[in-house]
N, C-alpha and C positions, 0 to 999 in steps of 0.2 A: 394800632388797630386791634381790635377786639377780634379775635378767632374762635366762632362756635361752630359745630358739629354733629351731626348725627350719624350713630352708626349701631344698630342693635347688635354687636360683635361684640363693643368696647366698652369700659366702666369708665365712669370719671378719671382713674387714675390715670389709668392708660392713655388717655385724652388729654391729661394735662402734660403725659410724659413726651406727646406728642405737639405741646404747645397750643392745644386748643380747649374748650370750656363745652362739654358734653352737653346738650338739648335736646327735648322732642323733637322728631319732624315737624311737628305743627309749629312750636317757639322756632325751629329755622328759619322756614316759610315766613313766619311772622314779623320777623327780629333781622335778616340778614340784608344788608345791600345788593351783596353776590352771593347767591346760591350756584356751586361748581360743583359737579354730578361727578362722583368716582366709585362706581360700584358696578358689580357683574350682572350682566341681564341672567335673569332664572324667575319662576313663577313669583315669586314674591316682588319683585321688582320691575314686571313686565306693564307698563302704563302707567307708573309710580307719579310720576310728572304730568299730569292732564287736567285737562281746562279750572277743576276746582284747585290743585294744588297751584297752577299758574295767578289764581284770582287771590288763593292765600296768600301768595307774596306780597310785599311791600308795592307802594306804587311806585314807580320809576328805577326800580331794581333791575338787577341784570343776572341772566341767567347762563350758565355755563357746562356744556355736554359733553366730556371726552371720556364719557361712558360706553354703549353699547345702543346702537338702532334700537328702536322700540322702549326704550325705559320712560322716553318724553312724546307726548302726543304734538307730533310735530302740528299736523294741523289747528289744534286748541294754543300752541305755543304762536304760530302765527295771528291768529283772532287776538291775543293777547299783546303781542308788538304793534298790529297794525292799528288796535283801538287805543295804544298809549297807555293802558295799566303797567306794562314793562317795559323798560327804557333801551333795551338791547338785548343780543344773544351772541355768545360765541359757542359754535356748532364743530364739530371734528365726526359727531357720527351720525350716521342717516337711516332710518327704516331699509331706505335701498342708496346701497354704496356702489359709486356716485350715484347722487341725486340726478334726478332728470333736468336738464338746462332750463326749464322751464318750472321748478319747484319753484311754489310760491314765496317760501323765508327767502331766496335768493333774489326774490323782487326787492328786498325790504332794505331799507339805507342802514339800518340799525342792525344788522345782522354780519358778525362777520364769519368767516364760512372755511373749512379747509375739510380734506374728505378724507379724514380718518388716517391721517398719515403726520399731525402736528407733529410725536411725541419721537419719527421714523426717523435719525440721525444714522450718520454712518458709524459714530459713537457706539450709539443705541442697537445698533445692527452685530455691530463686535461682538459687544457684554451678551449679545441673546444668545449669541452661536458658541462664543466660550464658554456659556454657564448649560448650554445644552450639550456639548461638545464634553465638557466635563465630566457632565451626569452620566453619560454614557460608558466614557470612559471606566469612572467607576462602577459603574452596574456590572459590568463585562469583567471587570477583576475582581470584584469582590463577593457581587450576588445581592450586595445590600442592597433595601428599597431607598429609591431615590430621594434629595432633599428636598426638590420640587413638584412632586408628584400633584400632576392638576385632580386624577380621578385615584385614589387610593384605596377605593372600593374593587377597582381591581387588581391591586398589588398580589394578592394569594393566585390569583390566573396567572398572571403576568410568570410571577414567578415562576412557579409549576412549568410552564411552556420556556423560561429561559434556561429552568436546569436542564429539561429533559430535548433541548438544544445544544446545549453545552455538554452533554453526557455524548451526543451523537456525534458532535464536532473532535470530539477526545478521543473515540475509536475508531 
């Protein structure tokens, strides 16, 4: 199988180091069987997937969401299943999580459907709590900014408030 990709983050290299062949959005669209959606919702990516990108696809392709509610126009993604330009969808996330029993893609035979908890293993659960459980651990002994930090823009607060924490907890 051929693996192409889009990701305005990565260069070729990095792409191949990854096993896959770097592309425009549009060559994905254009070119992929399976289009499978792995990126963070933020203004750049908020309706990324909507009725023109669904009509770029290949015809009878299948499209895949275990992104974030809102990056795919669910409504233009169902117009696009129910007229046959796309041959199926498998969904994991929802504008509104869960979906209402009566959402349309849930009519659809082509649709398979799980609400946002495909990836939720008791596995999955361990590794999240140890690798946070971790960070913690060391912030508190060492002071250091953490390996995971989602928002880094406030590591200088953060810190500030956990010396002048730890200074109060010492006396």
């Amino acid at each position: 199988m051929r693996v192409i990709g889009y990701d305005p983050y990565l260069d070729s290299a990095e792409m191949a180091r990854r096993d896959a062949e770097l592309v425009s959005f549009d060559e994905l669209l254009r070119t992929a069987d399976i289009v499978s959606l792995h990126c963070p919702r933020d203004a750049s990516t908020l309706g990324m997937m909507n009725a023109e990108a669904f009509a770029a696809m290949r015809r009878g392709s299948i499209f895949v969401s275990t992104a974030r509610g809102g990056i795919h126009d669910e409504a233009a993604l169902y117009e696009s299943l129910a007229g046959g330009h796309l041959a199926g969808a498998g969904l994991d996330v929802w504008d509104q999580e869960p979906p209402p029993p009566g959402h349309p893609l849930l009519t659809l035979e082509n649709v398979v459907a799980t609400f946002h908890t495909a990836g939720v293993t008791h596995d999955a659960r361990r590794r999240n709590a140890t690798l946070a459980a971790t960070q913690i651990l060391k912030l508190l002994a060492t002071g250091d900014k953490p390996e995971r930090l989602v928002n880094p823009e406030v590591w200088p607060r953060a810190r500030q408030r956990l010396e002048s924490a730890l200074l109060v907890a010492a006396s």
